[in-house]
C-alpha positions in Angstrom: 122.9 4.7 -131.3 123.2 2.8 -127.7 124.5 -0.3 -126.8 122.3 -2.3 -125.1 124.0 -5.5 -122.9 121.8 -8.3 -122.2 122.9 -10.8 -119.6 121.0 -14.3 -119.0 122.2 -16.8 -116.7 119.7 -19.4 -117.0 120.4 -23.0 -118.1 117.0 -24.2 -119.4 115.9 -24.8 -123.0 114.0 -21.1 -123.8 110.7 -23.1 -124.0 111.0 -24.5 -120.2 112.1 -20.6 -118.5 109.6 -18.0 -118.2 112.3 -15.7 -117.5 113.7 -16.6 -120.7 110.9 -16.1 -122.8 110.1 -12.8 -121.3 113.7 -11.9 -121.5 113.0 -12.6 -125.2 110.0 -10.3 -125.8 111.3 -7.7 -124.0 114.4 -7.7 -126.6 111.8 -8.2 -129.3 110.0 -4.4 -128.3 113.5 -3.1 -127.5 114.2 -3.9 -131.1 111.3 -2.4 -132.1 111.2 0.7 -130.4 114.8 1.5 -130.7 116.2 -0.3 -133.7 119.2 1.3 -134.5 120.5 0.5 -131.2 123.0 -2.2 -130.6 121.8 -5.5 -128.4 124.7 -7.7 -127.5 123.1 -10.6 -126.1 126.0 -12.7 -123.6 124.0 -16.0 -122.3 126.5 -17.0 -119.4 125.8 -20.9 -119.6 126.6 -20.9 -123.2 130.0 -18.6 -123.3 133.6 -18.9 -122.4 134.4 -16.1 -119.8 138.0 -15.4 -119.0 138.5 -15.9 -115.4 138.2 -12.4 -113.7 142.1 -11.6 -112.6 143.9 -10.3 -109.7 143.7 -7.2 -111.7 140.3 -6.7 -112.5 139.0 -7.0 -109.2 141.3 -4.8 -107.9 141.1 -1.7 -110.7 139.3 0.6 -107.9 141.5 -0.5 -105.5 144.3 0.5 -107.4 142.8 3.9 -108.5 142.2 4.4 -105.1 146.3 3.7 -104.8 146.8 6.4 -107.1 148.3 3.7 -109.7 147.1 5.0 -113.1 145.1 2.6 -115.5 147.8 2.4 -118.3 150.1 1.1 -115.3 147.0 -2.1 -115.6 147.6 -4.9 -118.2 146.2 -5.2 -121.3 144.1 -7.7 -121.1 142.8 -5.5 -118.0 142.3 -2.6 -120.5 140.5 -5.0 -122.4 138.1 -6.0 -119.8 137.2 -2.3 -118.9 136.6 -0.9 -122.5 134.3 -3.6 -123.1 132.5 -2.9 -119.9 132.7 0.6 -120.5 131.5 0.2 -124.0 127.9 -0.5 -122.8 125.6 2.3 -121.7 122.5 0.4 -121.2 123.1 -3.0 -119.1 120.1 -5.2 -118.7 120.9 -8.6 -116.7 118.3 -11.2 -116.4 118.4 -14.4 -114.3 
């Protein structure tokens, strides 16, 4: 089983975007054709995001640094596992 992450970032009504209603057929064959994978479906105009910290933005940096990810936070940690939970990212404007 995959995980499949589906991003939209539109803020019409589904009926008024045509980039939301093809977003929606395409998750409709995706489901069809691959149904025991897992769709998690994040619409960015209708979800609380945590602000992206000092931290996050710098986790290559700091690799880079030689600074070892469990030296990160955990709400760092938190950020990256749920990122790197995801093996199929489809974003969708």
């Amino acid at each position: 089983m995959s995980q499949v992450l589906y991003i939209t970032a539109n803020p019409k009504a589904r009926e008024k975007s045509t980039c939301l209603s093809l977003g929606e057929e395409f998750l409709k064959a995706y489901r069809e054709a691959k149904p025991a994978d897992e769709i998690i479906v994040i619409d960015l105009y209708n979800t609380d995001i945590p602000e992206i910290d000092y931290d996050l933005l710098n986790v290559i940096e700091n690799l880079k640094m030689g600074i070892a990810l469990d030296n990160l936070s955990e709400q760092t940690h938190r950020k990256i596992r749920t990122l790197q939970s995801v093996n199929k990212p489809v974003c969708r404007s």
